[in-house]
C-alpha atoms as a printed R data frame, in Angstrom:
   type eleno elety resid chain resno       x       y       z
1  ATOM     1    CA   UNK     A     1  -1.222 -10.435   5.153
2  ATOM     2    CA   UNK     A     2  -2.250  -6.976   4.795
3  ATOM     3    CA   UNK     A     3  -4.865  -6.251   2.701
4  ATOM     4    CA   UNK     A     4  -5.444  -2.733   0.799
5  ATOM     5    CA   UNK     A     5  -8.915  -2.116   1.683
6  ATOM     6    CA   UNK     A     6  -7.929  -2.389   5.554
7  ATOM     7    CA   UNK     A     7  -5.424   0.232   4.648
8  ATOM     8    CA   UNK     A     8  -7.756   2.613   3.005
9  ATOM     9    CA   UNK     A     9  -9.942   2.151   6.004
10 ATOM    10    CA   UNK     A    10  -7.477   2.586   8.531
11 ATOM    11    CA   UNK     A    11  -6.422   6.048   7.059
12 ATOM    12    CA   UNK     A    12  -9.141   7.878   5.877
13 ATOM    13    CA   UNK     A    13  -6.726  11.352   5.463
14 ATOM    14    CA   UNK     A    14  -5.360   9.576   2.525
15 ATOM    15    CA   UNK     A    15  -7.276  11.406  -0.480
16 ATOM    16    CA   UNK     A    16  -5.191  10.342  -4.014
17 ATOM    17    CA   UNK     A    17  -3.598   7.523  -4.978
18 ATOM    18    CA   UNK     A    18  -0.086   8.953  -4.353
19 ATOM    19    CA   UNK     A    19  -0.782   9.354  -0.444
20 ATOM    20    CA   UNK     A    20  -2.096   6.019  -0.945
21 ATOM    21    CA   UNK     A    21   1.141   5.191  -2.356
22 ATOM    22    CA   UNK     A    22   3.042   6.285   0.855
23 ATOM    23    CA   UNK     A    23   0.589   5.052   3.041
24 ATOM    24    CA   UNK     A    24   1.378   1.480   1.508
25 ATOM    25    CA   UNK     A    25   5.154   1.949   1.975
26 ATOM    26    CA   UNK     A    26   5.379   3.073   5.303
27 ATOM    27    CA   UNK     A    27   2.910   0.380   6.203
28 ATOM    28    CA   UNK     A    28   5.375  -2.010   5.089
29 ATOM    29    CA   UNK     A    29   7.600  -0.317   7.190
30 ATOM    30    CA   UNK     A    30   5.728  -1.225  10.264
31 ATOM    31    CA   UNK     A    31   5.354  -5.176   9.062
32 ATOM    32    CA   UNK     A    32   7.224  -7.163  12.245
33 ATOM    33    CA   UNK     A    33  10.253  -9.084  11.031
34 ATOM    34    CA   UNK     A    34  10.403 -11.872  10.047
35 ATOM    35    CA   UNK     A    35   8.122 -13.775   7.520
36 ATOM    36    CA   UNK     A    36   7.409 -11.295   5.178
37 ATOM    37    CA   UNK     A    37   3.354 -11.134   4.316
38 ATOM    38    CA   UNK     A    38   2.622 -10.058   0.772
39 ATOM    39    CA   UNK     A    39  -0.026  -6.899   0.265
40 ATOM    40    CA   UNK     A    40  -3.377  -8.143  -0.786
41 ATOM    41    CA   UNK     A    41  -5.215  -6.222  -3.431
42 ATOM    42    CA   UNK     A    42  -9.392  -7.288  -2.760
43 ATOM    43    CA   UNK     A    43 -10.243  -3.528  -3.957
44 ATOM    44    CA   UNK     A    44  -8.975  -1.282  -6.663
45 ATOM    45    CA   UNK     A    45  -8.085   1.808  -5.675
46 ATOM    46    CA   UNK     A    46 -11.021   4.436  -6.903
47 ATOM    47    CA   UNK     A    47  -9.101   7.638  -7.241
48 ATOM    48    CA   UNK     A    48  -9.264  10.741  -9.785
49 ATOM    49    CA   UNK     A    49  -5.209  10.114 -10.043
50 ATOM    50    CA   UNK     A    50  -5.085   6.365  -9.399
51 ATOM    51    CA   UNK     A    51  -3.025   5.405 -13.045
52 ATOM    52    CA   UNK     A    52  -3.703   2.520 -14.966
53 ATOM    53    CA   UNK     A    53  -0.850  -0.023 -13.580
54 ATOM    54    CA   UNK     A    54  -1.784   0.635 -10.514
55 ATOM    55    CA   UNK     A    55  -1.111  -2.398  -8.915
56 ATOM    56    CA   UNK     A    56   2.810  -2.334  -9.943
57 ATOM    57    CA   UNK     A    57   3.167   1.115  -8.325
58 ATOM    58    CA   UNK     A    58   2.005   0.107  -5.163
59 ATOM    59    CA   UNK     A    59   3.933  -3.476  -5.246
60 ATOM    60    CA   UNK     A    60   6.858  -1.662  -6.066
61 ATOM    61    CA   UNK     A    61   6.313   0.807  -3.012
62 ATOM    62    CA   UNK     A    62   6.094  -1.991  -0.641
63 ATOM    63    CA   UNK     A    63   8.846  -3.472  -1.464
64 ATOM    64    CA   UNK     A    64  10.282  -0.444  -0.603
65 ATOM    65    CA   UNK     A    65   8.842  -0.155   2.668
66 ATOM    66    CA   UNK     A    66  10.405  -3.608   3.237
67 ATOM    67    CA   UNK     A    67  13.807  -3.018   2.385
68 ATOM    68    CA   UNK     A    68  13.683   0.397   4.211
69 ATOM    69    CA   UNK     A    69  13.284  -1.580   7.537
């Protein structure tokens, strides 16, 4: 499972919601193979440019990220 918050953590150069956005895809990227874990969103995003569907943006760069593999 990967949650967002641990990705916010983990990169702390990411400073809008659109690095945020890559940051989520190329974290997908990284996911092992296999079983594929779904991204967890415990926190909303708190970003001057974070838009208001949010959470489709970054589902739909994740999926992304997985079928970039």
């Amino acid at each position: 499972m990967t949650l967002l918050s641990q990705l916010i953590s983990d990169n702390p150069s990411v400073d809008s919601f659109w690095s945020l956005e890559r940051c989520v895809s190329v974290a997908a990227r990284s996911e092992p193979h296999g079983p594929r874990s779904p991204l967890m969103f415990d926190v909303e995003p708190e970003f001057r440019s974070t838009p208001r569907k949010w959470d489709l943006i970054l589902t739909a760069a994740y999926e992304r990220g997985i079928r970039a593999r």
